[in-house]
Residue frames as a rotation matrix with the C-alpha (Angstrom) as fourth column:
UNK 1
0.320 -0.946 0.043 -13.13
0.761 0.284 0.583 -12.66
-0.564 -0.154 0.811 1.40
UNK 2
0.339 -0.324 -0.883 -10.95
-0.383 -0.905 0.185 -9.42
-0.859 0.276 -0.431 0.27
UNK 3
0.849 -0.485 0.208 -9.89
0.449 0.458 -0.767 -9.86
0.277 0.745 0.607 -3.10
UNK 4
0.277 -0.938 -0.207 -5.97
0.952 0.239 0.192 -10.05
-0.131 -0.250 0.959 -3.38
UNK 5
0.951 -0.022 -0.309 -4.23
-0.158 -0.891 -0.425 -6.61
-0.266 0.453 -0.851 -3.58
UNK 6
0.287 -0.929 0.232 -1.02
0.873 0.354 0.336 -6.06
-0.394 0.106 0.913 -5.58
UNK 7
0.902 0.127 -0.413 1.13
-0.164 -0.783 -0.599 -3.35
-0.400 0.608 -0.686 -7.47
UNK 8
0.793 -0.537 0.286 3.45
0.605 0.750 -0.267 -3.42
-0.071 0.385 0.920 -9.86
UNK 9
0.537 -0.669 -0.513 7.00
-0.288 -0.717 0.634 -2.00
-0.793 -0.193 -0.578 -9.95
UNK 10
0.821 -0.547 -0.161 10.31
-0.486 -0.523 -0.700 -1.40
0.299 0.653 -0.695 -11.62
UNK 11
0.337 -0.749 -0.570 13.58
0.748 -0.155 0.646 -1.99
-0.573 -0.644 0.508 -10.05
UNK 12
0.402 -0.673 -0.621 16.22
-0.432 -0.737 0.520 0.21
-0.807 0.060 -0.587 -10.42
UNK 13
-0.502 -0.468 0.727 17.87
0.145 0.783 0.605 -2.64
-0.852 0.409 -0.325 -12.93
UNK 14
-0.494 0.614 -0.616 14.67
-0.849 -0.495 0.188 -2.28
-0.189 0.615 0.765 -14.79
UNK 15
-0.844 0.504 -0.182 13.25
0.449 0.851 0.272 -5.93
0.293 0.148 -0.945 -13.73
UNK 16
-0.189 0.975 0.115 9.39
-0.700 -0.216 0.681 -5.53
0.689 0.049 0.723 -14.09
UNK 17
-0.833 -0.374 -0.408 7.93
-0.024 0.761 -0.649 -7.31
0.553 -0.531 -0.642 -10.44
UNK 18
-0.027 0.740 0.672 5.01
-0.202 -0.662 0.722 -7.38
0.979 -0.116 0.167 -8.77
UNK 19
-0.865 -0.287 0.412 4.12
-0.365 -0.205 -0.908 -7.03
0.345 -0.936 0.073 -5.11
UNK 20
0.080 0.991 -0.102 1.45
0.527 0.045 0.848 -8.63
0.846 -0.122 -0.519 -3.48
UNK 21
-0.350 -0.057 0.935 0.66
-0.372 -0.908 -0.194 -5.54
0.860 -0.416 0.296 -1.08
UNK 22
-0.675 0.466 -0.572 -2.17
0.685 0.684 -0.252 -7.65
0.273 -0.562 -0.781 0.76
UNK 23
0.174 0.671 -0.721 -3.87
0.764 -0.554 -0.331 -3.81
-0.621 -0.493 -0.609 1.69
UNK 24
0.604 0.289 0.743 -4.93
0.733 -0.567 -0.376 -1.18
0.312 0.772 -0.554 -0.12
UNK 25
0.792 -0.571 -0.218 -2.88
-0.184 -0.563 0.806 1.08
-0.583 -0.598 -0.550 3.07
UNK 26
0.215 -0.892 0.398 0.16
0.503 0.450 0.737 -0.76
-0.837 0.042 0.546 1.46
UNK 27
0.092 -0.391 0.916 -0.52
0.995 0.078 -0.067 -0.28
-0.045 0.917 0.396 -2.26
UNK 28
0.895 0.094 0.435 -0.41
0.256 -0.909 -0.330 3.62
0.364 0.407 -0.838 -1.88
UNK 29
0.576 -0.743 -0.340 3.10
-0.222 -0.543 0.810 3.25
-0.787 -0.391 -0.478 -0.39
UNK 30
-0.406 -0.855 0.322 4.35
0.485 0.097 0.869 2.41
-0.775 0.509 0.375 -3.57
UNK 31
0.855 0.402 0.327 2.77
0.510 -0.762 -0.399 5.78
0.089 0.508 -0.857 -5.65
UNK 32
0.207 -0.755 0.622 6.45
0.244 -0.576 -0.780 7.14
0.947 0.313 0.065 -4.37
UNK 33
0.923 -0.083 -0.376 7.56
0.376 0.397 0.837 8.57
0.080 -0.914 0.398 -1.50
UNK 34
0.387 -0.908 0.158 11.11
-0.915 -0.358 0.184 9.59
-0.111 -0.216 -0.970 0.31
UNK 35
-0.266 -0.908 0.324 14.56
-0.779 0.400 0.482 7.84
-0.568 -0.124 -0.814 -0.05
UNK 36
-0.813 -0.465 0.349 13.75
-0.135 0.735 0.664 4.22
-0.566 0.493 -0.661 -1.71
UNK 37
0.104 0.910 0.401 10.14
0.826 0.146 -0.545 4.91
-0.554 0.387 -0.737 -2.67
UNK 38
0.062 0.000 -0.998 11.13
-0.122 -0.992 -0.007 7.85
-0.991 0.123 -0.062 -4.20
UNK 39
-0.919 -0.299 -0.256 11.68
-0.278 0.033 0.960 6.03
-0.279 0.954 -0.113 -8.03
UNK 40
-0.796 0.548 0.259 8.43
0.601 0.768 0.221 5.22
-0.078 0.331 -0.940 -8.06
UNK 41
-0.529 0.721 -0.449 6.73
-0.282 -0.648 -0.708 8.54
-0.801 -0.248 0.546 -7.55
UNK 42
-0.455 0.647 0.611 3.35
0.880 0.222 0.420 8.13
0.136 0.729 -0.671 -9.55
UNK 43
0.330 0.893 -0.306 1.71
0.944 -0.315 0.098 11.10
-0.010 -0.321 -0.947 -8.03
UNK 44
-0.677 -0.698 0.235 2.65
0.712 -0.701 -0.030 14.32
0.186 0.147 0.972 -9.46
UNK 45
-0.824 0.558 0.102 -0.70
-0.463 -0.766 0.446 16.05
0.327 0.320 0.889 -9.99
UNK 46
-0.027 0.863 0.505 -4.70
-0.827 0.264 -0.496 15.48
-0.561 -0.431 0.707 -9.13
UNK 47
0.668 0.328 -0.668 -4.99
-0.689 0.613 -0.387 13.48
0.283 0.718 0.636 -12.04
UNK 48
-0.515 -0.834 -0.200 -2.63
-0.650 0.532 -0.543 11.20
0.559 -0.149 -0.816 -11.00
UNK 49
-0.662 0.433 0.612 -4.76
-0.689 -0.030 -0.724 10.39
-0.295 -0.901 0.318 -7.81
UNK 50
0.233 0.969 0.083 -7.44
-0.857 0.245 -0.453 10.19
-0.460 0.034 0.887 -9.57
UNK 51
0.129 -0.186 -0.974 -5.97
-0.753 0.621 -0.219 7.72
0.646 0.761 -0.060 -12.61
UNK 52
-0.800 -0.405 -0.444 -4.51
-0.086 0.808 -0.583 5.53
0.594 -0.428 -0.681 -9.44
UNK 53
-0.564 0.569 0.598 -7.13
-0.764 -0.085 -0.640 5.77
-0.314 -0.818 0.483 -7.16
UNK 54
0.376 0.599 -0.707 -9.58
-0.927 0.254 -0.278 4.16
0.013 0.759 0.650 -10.38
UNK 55
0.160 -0.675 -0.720 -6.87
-0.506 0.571 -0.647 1.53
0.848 0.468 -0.250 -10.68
UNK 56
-0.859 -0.511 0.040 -6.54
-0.334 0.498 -0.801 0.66
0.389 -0.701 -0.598 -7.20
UNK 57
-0.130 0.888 -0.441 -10.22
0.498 0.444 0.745 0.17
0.857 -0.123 -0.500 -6.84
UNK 58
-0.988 -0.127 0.089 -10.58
-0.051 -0.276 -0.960 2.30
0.146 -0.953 0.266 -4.06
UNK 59
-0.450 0.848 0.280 -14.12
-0.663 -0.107 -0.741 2.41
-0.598 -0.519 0.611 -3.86
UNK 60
-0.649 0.064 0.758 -16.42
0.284 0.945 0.164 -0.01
-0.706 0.322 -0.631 -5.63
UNK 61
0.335 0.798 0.500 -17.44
0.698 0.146 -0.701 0.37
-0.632 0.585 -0.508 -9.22
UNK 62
-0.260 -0.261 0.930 -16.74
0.729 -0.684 0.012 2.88
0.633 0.681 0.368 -12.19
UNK 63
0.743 0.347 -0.572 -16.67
0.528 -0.829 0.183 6.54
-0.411 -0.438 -0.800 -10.54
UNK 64
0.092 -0.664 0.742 -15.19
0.640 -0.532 -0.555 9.87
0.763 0.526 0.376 -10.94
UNK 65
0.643 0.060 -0.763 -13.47
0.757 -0.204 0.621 11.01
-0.118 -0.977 -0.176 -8.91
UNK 66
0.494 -0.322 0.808 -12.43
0.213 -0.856 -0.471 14.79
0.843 0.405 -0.354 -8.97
UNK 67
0.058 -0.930 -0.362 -9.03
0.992 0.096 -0.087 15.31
0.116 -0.354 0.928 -7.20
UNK 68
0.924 -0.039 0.380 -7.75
0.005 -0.994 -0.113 18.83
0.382 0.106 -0.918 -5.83
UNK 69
-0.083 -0.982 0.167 -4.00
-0.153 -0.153 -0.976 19.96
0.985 -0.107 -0.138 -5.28
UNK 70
-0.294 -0.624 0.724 -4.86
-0.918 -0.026 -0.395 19.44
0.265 -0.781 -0.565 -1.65
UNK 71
0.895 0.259 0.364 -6.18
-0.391 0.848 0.358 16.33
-0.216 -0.463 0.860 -1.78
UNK 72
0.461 -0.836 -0.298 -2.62
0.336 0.475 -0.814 15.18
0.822 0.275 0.499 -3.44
UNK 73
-0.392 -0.754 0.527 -0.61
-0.548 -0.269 -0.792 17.09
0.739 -0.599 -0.308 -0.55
UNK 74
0.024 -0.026 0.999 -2.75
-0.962 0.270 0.030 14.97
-0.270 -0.963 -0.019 1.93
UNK 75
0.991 0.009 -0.135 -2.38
-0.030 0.988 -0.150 11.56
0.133 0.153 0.979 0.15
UNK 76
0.133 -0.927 -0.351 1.55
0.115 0.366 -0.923 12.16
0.984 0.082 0.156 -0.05
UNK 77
-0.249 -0.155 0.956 1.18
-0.895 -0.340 -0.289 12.98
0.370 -0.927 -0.054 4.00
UNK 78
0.534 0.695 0.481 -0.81
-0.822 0.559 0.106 10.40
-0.195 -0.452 0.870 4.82
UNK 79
0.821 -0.479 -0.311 1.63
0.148 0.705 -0.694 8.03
0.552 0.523 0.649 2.63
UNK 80
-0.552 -0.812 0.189 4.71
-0.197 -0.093 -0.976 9.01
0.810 -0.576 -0.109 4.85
UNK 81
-0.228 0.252 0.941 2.70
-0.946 0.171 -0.275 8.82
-0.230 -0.953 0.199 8.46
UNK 82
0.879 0.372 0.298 1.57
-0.307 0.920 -0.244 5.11
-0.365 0.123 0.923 7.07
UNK 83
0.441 -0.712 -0.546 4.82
0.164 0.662 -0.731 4.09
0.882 0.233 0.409 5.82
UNK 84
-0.310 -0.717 0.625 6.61
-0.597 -0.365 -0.714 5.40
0.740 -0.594 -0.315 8.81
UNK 85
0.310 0.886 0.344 3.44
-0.950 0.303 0.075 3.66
-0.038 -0.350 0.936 10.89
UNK 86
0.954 0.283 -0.098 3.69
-0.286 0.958 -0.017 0.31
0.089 0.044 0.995 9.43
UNK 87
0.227 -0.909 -0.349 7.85
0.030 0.365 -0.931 0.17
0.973 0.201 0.110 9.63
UNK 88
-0.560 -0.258 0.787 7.65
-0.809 -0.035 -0.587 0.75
0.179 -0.965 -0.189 13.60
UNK 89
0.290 0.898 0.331 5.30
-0.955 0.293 0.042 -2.24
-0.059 -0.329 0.943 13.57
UNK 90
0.801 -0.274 -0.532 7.21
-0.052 0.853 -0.519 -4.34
0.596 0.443 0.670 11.66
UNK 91
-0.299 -0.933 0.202 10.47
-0.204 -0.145 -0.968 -3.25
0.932 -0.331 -0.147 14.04
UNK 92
-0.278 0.533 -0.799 7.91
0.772 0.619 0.145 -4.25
0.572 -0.576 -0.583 17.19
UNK 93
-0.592 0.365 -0.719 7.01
0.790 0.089 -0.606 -0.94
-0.157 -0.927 -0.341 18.00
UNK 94
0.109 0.966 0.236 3.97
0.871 0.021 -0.491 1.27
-0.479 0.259 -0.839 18.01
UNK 95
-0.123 -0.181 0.976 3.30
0.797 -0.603 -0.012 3.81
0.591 0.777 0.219 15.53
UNK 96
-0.851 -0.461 -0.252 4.24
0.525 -0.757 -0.389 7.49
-0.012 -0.464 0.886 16.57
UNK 97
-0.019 0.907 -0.420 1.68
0.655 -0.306 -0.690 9.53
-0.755 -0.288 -0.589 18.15
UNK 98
-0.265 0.237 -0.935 2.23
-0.538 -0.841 -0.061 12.73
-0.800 0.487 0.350 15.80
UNK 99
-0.879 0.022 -0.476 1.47
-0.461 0.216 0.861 9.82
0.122 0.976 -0.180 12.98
UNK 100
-0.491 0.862 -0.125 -1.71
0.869 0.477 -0.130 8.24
-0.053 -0.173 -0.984 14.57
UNK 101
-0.127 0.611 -0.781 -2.89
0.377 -0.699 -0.608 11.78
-0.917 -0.372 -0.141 14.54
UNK 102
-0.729 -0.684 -0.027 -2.19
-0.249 0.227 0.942 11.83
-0.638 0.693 -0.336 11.50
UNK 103
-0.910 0.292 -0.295 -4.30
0.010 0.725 0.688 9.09
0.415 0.623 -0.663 10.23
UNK 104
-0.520 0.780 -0.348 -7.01
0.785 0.275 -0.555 9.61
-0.338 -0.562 -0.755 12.30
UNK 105
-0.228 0.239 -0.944 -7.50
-0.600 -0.798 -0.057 13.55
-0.767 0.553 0.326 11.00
UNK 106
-0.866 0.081 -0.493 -7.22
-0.496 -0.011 0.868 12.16
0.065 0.997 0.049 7.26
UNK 107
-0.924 0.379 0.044 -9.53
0.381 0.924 0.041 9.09
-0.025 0.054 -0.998 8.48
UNK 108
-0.013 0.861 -0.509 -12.59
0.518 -0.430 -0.740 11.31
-0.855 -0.274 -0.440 9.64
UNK 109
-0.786 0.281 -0.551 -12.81
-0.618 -0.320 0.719 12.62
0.026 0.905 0.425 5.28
UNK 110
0.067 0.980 -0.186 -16.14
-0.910 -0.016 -0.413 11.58
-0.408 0.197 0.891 4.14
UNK 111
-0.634 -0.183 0.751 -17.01
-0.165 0.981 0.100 7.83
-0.756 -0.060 -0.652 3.77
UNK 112
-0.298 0.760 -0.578 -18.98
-0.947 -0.160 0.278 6.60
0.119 0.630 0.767 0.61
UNK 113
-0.431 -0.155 0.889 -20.50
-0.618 0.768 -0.165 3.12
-0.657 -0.621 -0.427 0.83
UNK 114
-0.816 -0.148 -0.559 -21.56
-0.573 0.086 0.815 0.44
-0.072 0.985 -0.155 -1.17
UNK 115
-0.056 0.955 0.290 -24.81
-0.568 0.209 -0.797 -0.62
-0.821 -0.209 0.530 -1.90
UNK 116
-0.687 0.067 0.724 -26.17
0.512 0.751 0.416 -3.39
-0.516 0.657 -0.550 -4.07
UNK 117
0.094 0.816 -0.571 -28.14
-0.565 -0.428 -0.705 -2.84
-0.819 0.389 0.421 -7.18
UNK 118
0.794 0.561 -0.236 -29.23
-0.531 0.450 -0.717 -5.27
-0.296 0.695 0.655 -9.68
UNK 119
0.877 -0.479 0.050 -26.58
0.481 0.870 -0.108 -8.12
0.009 0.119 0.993 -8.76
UNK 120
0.130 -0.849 0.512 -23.40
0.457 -0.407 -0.791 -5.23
0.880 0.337 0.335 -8.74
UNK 121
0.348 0.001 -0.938 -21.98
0.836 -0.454 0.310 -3.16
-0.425 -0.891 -0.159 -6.06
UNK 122
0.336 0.527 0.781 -21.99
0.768 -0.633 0.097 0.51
0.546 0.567 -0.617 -6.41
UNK 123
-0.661 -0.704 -0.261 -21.04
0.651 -0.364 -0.666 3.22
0.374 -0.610 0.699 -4.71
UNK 124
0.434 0.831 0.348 -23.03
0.627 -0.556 0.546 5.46
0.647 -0.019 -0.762 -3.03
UNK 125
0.798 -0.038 -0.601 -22.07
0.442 -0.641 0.628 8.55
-0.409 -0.767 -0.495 -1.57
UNK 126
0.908 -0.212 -0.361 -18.95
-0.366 -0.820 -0.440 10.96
-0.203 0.531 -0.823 -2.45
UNK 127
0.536 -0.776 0.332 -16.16
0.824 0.567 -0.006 9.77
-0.184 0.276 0.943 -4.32
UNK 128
0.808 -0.525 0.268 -14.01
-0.314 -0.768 -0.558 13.19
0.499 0.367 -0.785 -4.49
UNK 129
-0.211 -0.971 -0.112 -9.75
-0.123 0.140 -0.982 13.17
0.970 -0.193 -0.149 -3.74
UNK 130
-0.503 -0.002 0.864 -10.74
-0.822 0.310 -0.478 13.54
-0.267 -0.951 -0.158 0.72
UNK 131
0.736 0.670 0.094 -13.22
-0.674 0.714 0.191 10.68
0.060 -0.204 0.977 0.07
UNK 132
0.658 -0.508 -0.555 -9.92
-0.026 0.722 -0.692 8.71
0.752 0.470 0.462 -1.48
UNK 133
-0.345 -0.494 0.798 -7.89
-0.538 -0.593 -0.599 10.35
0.769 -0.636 -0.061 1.01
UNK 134
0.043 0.497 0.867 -10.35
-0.994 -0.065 0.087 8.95
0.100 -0.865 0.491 4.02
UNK 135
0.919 0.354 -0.173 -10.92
-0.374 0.922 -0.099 5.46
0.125 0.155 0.980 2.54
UNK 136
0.441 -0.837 -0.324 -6.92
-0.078 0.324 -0.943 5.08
0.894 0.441 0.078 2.70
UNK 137
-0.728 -0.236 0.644 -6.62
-0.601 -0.234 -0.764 6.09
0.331 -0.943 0.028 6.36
UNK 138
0.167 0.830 0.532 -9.45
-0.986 0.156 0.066 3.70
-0.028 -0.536 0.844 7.49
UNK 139
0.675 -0.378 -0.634 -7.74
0.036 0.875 -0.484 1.18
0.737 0.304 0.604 5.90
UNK 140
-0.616 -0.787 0.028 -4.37
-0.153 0.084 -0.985 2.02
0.773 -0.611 -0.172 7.49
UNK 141
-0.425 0.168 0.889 -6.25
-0.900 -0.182 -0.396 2.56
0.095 -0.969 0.229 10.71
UNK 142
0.658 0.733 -0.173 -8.59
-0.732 0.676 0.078 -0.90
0.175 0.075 0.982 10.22
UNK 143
0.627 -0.494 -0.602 -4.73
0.249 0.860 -0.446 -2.98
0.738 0.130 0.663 9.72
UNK 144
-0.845 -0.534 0.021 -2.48
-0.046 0.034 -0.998 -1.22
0.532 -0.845 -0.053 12.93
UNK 145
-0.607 0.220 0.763 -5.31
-0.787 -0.293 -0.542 -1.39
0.105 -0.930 0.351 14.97
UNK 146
0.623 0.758 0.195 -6.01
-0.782 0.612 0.118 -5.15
-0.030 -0.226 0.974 14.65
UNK 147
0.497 -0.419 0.760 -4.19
-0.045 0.862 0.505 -8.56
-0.867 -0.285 0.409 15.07
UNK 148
0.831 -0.218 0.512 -3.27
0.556 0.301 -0.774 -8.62
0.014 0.928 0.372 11.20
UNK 149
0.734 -0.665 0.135 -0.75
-0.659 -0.747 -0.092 -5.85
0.162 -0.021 -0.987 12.06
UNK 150
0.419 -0.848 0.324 1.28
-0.680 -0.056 0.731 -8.66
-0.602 -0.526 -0.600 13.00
UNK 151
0.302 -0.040 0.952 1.45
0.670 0.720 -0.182 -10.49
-0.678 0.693 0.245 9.69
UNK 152
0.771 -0.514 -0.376 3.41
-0.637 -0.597 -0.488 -6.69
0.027 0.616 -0.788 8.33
UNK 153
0.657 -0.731 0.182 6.59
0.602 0.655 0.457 -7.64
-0.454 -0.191 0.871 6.99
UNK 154
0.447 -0.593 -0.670 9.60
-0.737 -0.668 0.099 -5.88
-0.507 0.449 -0.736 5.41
UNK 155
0.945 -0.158 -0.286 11.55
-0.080 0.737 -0.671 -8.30
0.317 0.657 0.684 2.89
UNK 156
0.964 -0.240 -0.115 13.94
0.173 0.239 0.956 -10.25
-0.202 -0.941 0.272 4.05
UNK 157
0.351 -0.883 0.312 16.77
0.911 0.244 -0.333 -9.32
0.218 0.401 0.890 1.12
UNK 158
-0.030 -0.204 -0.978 18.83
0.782 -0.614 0.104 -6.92
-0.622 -0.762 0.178 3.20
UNK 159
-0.760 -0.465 0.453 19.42
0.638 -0.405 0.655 -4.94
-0.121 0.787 0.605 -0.04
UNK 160
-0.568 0.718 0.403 15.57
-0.090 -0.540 0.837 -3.92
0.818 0.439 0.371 0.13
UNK 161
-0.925 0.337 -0.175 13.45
-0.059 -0.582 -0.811 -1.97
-0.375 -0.740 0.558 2.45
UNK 162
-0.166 0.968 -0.189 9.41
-0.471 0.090 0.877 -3.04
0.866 0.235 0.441 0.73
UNK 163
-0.878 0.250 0.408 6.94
-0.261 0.465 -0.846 -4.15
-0.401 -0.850 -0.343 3.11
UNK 164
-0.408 0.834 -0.371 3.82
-0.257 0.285 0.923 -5.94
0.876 0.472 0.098 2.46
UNK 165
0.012 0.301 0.953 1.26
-0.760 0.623 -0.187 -7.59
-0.650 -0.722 0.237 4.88
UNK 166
-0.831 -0.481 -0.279 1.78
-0.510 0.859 0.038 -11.45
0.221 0.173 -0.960 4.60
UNK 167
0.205 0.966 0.155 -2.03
-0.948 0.236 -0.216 -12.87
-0.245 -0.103 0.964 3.71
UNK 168
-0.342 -0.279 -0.897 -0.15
-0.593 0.805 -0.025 -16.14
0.729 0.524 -0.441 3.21
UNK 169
0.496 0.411 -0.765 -1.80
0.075 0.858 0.509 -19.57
0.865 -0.310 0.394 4.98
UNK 170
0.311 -0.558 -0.769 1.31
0.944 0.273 0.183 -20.04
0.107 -0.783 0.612 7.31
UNK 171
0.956 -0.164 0.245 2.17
-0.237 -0.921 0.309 -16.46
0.175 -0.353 -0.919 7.41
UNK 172
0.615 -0.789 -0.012 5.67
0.023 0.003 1.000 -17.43
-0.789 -0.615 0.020 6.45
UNK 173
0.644 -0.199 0.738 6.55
0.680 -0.294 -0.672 -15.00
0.351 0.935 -0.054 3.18
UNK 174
0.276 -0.749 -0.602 10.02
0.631 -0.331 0.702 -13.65
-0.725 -0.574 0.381 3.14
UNK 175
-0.565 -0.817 0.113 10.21
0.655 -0.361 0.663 -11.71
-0.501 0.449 0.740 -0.01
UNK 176
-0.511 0.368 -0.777 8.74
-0.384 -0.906 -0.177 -8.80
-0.769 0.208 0.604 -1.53
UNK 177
0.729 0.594 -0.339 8.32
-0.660 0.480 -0.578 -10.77
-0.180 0.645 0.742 -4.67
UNK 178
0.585 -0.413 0.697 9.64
0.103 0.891 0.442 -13.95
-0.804 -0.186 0.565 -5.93
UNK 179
0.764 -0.242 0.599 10.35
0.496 -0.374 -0.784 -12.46
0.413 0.895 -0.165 -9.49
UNK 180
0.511 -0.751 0.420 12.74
-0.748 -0.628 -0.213 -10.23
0.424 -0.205 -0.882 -7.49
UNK 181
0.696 0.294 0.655 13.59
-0.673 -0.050 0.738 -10.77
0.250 -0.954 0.163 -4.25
UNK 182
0.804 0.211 0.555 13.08
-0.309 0.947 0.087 -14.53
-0.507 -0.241 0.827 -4.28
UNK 183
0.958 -0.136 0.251 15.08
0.257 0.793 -0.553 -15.27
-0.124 0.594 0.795 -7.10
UNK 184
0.257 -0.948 0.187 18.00
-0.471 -0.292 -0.832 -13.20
0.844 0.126 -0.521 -6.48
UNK 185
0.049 -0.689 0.723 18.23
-0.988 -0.138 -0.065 -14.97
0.144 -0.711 -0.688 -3.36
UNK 186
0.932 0.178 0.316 17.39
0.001 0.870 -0.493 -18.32
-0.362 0.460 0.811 -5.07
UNK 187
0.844 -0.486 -0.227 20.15
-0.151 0.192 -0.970 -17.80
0.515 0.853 0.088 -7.34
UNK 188
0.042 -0.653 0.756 22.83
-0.870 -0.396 -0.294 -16.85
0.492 -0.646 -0.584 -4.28
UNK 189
0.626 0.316 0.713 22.31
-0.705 0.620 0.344 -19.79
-0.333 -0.718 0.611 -2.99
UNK 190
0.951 0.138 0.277 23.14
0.130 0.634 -0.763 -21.78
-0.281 0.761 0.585 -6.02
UNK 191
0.401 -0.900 0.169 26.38
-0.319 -0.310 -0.895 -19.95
0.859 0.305 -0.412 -6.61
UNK 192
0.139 -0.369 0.919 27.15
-0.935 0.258 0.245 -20.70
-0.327 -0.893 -0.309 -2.69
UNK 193
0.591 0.290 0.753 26.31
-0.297 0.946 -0.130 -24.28
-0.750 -0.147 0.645 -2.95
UNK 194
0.927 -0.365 -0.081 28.06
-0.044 0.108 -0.993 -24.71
0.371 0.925 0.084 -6.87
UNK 195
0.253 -0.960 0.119 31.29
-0.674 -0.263 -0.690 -22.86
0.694 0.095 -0.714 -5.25
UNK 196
0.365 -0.152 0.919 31.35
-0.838 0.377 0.395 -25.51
-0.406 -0.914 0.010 -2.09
């Protein structure tokens, strides 16, 4: 079983919230990004990459992982052809060819794998910025090209444009987070219902 993925944000307000993402494809669309991902940019420089990559677990175990100015210009591509990707899914149609080409180019970066050794998993093989770069596009490419694609969502408070994939039981999660989301439309309710 996948362990859970999440990431945490901001709002604009400054309410601290987290996201379960549900994919790793997901958690690099909030690193930043155009128009509403854009307050979140995390990814200025290699090091950046590298500091998130570490943090998101991309590969398994402690590694180092040496980043280059173009691996960062293809993670912030790849992040726009996968956000663009997973919002035509979620709207019921398929992702744009110039973005499957996209993801497929980025996908075909070197692949490290993991390998047991004395009860731990490891990595084996290269862990450099294309490895991170590849392992993010296999993902993306592993969730639109399988049934789970239809458990994307976008949150339902019109005010916000996050998406997540929905690894809930019933597959019937309407808000980015409840800490946000939820409770501002928890609270609307309450003021409806109070004023009636």
């Amino acid at each position: 079983m996948a362990a859970a993925r999440s990431v945490n944000l901001v709002s604009r307000d400054g309410v601290a919230f987290t996201v379960e993402t549900g994919a790793l494809c997901i958690d690099v669309l909030y690193t930043g990004g155009l128009a509403e991902r854009a307050q979140w940019e995390t990814l200025r420089s290699p090091d950046d990459l590298q500091v998130w990559s570490e943090g998101a677990s991309v590969f398994w175990g402690p590694i180092v992982v040496p980043v280059t100015n173009r691996d960062l210009a293809d993670i912030v591509s790849l992040r726009e052809a996968i956000w663009k990707s997973v919002n035509r899914v979620i709207d019921g149609d398929d992702p744009a060819v110039s973005d499957v080409d996209s993801i497929n180019i980025f996908a075909d970066r070197s692949a490290p794998r993991p390998r047991l050794e004395e009860g731990t998993i490891v990595t084996v093989g290269r862990t450099d910025g294309a490895a991170v770069v590849g392992a993010i596009a296999r993902d993306a490419i592993e969730l639109l090209g399988s049934p789970r694609r239809e458990r994307l969502r976008r949150c339902h408070a019109t005010d916000c444009a996050l998406v997540f994939l929905d690894t809930s039981r019933a597959g019937a999660r309407r808000w980015c987070s409840m800490a946000r989301c939820g409770n501002r439309a928890k609270a609307r309710t309450r003021r409806r219902t109070e004023q009636q």
